[in-house]
Each structure stands twice: as structure tokens, then as C-alpha cells.
N, C-alpha and C positions, 0 to 999 in steps of 0.2 A: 504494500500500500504506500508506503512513504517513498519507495521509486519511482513508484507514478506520480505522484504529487512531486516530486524534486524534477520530472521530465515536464511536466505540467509548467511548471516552475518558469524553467528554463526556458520553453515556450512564450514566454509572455514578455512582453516588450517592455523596457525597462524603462522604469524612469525615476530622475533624482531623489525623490524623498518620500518613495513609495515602493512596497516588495511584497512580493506572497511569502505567508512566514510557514516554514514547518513547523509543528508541536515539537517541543521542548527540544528546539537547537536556534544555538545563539544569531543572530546574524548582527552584522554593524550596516547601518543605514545611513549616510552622509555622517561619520565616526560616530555614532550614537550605538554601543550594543543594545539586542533589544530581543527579546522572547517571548512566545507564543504557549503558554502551559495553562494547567490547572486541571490539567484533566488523567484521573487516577492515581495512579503511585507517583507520576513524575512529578506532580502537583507538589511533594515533598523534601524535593530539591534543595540540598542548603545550597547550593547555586543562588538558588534564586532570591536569597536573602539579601548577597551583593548589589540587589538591583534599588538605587533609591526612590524609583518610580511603581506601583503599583497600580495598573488599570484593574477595575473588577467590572465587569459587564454584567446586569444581572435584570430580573422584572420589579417593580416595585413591590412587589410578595416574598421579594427575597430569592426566587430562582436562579439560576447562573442563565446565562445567555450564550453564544456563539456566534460563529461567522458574519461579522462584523469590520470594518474599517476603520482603525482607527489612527490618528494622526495627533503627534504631538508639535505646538507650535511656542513660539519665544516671541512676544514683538508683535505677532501679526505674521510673521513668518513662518513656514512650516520647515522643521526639523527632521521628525522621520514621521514616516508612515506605513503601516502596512495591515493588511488584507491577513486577518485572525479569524480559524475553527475553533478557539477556544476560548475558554471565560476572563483569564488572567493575560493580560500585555503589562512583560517588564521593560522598562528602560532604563540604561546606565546612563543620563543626561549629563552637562555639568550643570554645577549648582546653578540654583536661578529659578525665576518665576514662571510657569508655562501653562497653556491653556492643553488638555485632552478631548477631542472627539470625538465622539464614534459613532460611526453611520449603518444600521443595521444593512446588512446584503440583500437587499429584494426590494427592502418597504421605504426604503429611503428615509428613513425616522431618522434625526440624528440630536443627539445630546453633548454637550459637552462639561467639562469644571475643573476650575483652576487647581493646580496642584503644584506644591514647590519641594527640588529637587536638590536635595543636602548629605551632608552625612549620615542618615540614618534614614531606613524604608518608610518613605509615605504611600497611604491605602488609600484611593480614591475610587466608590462607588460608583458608574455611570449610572444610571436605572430609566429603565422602560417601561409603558403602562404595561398589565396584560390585556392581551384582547379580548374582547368583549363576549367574543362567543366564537363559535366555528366561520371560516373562510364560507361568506356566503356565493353560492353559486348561481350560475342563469336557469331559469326552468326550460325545461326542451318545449320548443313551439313558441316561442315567446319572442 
């Protein structure tokens, strides 16, 4: 699975301050390292404690979320970005004040919130409503 996804990957046309991330392997995005985890054992990582940025994508009920875009910016500028299947995005930023957003995959909802980026792990919640009921559909004949 993660060969496909890394050929997938590869496939996709690059651009500066945006990447499709594998689950739970490091990548550096214009010098920012940055990780895509949360999901099972690897979720456990003391790895990931190094990271002083912690996205958590989740529903307002508390759920984790997934496959989402998210981008961190400085200024008004965007720093990295990348294209997450998981609930957790790390970043090693340098210190400083940054805005996080993140753009659900499909529905185009997006959320964002400041988080500042020092010597010690900051946790920042995105959150999304739940939906409201089931994906309504068109009736046949209609």
C-alpha cells in the first residue's frame, strides 16, 4: 500500500509549499520537517514529541478527522503544506507566530487557528461540524 501511495506520490506535480504526505514518514517542505500520523501504534512515536507544532483535525464531538489539506503560514505567507490521510500534522517550524489551515478533501470546509511554534509541543484542535444526517441523494425520475 505505501508503494502505491509513494508512486502516487511521485506522480503528482510538485509544487513549493505543498506535498502529499505518507503516514508516519518525515518529509521537509521548503526546510520545515513535517509529518502525517496519528493513526494506530505509530501515533506513539517519541519522534513525534520533537515536533513543536501539533495539528489535531477532529469533529466538534470530539472524533479525529482525515484526509485533509493542511497549510501552515507566517505573515500571510505560506510555509509548508501538505495533503494529510491522517488526524495528526507535525511540524518542526522555527519559533514564531503562524496561522494552521485545513481544508477538508471533497467538501471544501476549511478552518483555521493560530498557533505559536517554540521550544516545547503546542496542540492545536482544528474542528468541524458533524453532518447533519446522511449525504442526501437525487430520487430516480426526478
Amino acid at each position: 500500500m505505501r508503494s502505491s501511495l509513494l508512486a502516487a506520490a511521485a506522480a503528482l506535480p510538485c509544487f513549493s509549499s505543498s506535498a502529499f504526505a505518507v503516514q508516519d514518514t518525515p518529509a521537509t517542505i521548503n526546510g520545515v520537517e513535517t509529518v502525517c500520523t496519528g493513526v494506530g501504534s505509530a501515533k506513539d512515536d517519541p519522534r513525534w514529541a520533537a515536533y513543536p507544532i501539533k495539528i489535531v483535525l477532529a469533529t466538534s464531538g470530539g472524533a479525529f478527522l482525515a484526509n485533509a489539506h493542511v497549510s501552515l503560514s507566517k505573515g500571510g505567507k505560506d510555509v509548508a503544506g501538505l495533503d494529510c490521510d491522517a488526524p495528526w500534522i507535525l511540524f518542526k517550524a522555527p519559533a514564531g507566530s503562524y496561522t494552521a489551515t485545513a481544508t477538508l478533501t471533497g467538501s471544501g470546509l476549511s478552518h483555521s487557528a493560530n498557533v505559536t511554534s517554540g521550544s516545547s509541543q503546542k496542540e492545536v484542535t482544528i474542528t468541524f461540524p458533524i453532518p447533519s444526517g446522511p449525504p442526501s441523494t437525487p430520487s430516480v425520475g426526478q
